[in-house]
C-alpha positions in Angstrom: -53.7 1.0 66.2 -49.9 1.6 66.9 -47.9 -0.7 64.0 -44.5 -0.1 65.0 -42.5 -2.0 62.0 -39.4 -0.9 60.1 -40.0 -2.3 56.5 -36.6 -2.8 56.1 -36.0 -4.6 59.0 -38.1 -7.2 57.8 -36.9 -7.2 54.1 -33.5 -7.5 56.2 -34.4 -10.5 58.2 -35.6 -12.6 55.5 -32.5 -11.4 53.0 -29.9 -13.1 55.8 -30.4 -17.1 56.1 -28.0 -18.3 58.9 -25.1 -20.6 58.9 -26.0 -24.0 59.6 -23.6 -23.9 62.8 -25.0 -21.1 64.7 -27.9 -19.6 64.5 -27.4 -16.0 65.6 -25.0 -14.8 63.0 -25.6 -14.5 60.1 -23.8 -15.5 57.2 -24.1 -12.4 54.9 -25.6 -9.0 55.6 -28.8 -7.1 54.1 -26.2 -4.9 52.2 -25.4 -8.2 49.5 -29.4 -8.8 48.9 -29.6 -4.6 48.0 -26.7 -5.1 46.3 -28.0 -8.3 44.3 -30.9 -6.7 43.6 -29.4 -3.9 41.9 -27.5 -6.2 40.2 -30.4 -8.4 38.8 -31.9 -4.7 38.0 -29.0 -4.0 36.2 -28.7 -7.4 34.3 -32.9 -7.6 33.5 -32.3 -4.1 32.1 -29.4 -4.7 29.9 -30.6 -8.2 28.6 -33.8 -6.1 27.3 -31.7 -3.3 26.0 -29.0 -5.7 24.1 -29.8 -7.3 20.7 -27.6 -10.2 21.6 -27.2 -12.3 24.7 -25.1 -11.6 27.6 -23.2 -13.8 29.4 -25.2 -15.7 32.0 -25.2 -14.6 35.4 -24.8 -17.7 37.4 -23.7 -16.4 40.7 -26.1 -14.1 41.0 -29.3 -15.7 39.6 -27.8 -18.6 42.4 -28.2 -16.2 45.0 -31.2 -14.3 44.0 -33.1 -17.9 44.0 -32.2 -19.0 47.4 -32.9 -15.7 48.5 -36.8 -16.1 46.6 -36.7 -19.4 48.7 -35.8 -18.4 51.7 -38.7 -16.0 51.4 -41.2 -18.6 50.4 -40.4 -20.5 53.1 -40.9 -17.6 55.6 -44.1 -16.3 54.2 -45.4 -20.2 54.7 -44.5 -20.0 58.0 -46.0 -17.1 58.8 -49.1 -17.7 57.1 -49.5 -21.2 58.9 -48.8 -19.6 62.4 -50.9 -16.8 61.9 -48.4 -15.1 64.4 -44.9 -14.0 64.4 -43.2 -15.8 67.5 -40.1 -17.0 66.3 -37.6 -15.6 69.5 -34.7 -15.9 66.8 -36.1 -13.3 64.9 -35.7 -11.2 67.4 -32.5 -11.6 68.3 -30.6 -12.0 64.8 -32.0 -8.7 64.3 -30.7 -7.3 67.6 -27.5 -8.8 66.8 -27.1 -7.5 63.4 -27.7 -3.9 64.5 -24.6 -4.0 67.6 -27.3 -4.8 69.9 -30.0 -2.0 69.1 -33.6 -2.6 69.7 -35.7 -3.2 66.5 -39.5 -3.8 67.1 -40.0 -6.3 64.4 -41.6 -9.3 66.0 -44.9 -8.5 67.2 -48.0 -11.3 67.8 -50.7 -8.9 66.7 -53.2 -10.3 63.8 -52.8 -6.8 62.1 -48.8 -6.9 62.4 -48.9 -10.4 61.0 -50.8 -9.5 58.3 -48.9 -6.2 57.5 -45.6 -8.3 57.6 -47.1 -10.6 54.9 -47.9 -8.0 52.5 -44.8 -6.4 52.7 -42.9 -9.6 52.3 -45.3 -11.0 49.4 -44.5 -7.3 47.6 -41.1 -7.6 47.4 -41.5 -11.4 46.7 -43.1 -10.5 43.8 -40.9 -7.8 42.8 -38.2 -10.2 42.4 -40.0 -13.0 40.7 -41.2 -10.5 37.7 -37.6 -9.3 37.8 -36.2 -13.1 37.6 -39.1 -14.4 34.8 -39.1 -11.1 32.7 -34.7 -11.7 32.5 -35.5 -15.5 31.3 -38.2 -14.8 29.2 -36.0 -12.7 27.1 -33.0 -14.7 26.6 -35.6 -17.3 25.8 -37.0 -15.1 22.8 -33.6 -14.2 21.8 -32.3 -18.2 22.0 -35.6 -19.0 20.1 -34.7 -15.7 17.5 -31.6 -16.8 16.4 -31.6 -20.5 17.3 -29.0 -21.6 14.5 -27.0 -19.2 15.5 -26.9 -19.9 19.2 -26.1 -23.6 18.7 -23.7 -23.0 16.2 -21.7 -20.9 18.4 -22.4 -23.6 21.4 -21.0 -26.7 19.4 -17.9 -24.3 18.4 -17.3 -23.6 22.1 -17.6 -27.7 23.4 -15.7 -28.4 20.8 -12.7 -26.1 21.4 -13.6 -26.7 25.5 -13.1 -30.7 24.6 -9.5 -29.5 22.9 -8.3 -27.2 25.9 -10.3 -24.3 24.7 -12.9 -22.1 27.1 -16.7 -22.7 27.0 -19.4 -20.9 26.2 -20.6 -18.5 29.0 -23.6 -17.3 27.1 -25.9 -20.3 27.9 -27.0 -21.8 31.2 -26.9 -25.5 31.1 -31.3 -25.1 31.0 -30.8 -23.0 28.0 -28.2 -25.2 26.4 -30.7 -28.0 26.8 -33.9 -26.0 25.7 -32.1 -24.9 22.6 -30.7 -28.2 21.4 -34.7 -29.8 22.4 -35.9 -27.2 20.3 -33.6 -27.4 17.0 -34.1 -31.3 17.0 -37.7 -31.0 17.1 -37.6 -28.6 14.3 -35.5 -30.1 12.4 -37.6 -32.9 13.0 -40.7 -31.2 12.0 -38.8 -29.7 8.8 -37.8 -33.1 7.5 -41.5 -34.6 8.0 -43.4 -31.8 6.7 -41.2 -30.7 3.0 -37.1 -31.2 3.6 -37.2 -35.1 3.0 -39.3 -34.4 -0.5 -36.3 -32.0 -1.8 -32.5 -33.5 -3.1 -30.0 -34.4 -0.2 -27.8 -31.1 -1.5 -30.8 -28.8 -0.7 -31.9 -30.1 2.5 -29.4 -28.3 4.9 -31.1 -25.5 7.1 -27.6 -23.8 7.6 -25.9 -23.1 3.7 -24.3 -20.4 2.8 -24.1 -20.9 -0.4 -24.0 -17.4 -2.7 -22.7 -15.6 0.6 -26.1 -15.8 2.0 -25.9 -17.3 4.9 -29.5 -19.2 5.9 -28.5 -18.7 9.7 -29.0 -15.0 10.8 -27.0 -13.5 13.5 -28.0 -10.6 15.9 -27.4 -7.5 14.5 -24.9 -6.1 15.9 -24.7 -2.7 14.3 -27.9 -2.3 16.4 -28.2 1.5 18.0 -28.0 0.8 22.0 -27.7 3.7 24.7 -25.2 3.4 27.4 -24.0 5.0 30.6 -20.4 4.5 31.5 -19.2 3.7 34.9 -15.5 3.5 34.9 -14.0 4.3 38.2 -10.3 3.2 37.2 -7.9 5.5 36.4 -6.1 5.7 33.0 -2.1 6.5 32.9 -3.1 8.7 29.7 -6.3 10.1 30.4 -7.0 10.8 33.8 -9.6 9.2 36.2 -12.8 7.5 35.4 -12.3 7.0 31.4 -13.0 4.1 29.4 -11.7 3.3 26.1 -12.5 0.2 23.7 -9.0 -0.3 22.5 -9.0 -4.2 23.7 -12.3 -5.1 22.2 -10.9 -3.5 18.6 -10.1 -6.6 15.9 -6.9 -6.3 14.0 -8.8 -7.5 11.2 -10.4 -6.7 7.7 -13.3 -5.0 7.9 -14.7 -7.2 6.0 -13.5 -9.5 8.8 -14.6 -7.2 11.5 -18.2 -7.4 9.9 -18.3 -11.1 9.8 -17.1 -11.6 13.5 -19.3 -8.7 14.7 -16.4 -6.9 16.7 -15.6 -3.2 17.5 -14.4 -1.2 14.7 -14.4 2.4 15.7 -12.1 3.1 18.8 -14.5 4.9 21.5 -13.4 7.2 25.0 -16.2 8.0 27.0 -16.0 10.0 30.6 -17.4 8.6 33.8 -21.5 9.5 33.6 -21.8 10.1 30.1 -24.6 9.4 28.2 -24.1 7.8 24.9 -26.1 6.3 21.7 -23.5 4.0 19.6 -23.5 1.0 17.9 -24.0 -2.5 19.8 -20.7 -4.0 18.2 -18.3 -1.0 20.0 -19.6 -1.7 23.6 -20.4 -5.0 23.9 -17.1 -5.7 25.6 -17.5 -2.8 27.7 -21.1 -4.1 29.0 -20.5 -7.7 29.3 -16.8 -6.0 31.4 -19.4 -4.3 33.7 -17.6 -1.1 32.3 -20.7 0.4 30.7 -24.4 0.3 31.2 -27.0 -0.3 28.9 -30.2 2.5 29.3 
């Protein structure tokens, strides 16, 4: 049995939708879904690694989700025919490669079938990629929900007086969060909060210097990787410092806010085990890796 299929030739065809306009060019290039992927790797990998949430990746989870249904679609399609004779196929693929032949259509059961399990594989790939990334930043929104909607409430209301808004949270999470303290708080008041005095009924005092809401730790111990590929006028090529992130505060201050307090320089490549707080600008910058 002669299966004459390029694997990624087919991961290619179903990673390039076409413009609505025209049907034989496509309107990005196999290069953006590898690209993505590594991306949505990198971001799964880092959100695991981090003790605190990282900004949410919008674009890319976007992307990655038209992509994933794109794919649906095309595995429904093939499934239903039981055949691969779409002529388009064909020919976006010819066109992509500058007019070189790629065998990738075929109408043989055992092509169909192999084509299928190749792009169900890789369907799946990025699905446990995609629910593993939500499913943490849902245990870490669930960890430290006071926190989390503390710092949202502070970020609408400075976005409401000119101010920027808070990036952490997808609108699903913002939404899941809020659900989830009022039916808490809900619970709370019902089950033993309603039976104590109006002064002791607050979930978020900090009365004594104790805060009741804890924060993510952020002298956690994380290993990074640093990728800087600029070059600095003082150092030379491919160094990263954490200068910007460092307060000019207290350190009592700098304790409270969580920010940098020991400046770092780290080479292009290098391996290092710091504390969360000193990189965290670096990672969320793309400047730094979490391992």
């Amino acid at each position: 049995m002669d299966i004459d299929i390029d694997i990624s030739d087919i991961l290619a065809e179903v990673s390039r939708p076409t413009n609505a306009n025209s049907q034989s060019q496509p309107s990005y290039s196999d290069t953006d879904a590898f690209t993505d992927h590594q991306l949505l790797t990198r971001a799964w990998t880092s959100e695991r690694c981090a003790p605190e949430l990282l900004p949410y990746p919008s674009d890319l989870l976007d992307r990655v989700m038209a992509r994933i249904q794109t794919q649906i679609t095309k595995i429904e399609d093939l499934a239903s025919s039981g055949a691969m004779t779409e002529p388009s196929l064909a020919s976006n693929t010819n066109d992509y490669y500058g007019g070189r032949s790629r065998n990738v259509t075929s109408s043989t059961p055992q092509n169909t079938n192999l084509v299928l399990s190749i792009l169900q594989t890789d369907l799946s790939r990025t699905q446990f990629l995609v629910r593993s990334f939500l499913r943490q930043r849902l245990h870490k929104i669930t960890k430290h929900a006071g926190w989390y909607l503390a710092q949202l409430e502070q970020a609408e209301s400075g976005a409401e007086s000119g101010g920027g808004g808070y990036g952490y949270l997808s609108p699903a999470e913002a939404q899941f969060l809020r659900a989830q303290q009022a039916l808490l708080s809900d619970f709370y008041g019902a089950s033993f909060l309603n039976a104590f005095p109006a002064a002791l009924r607050r979930l978020d005092d900090s009365t004594g210097g104790v805060p009741m809401v804890e924060r993510p730790d952020a002298d956690t111990a994380v290993v990074v990787r640093c990728l800087a590929e600029g070059r600095n006028r003082d150092e030379g090529e491919g160094v990263w410092n954490n200068e910007r992130d460092l307060d000019d505060l207290s350190q009592d201050d700098q304790n409270k806010r969580g920010g940098a307090t020991v400046e770092l320089r780290m080479r292009r490549g290098e391996v290092w085990v710091v504390r969360w707080r000193d990189v965290r600008g670096g990672v969320e910058r793309g400047e730094l890796e979490l391992l």
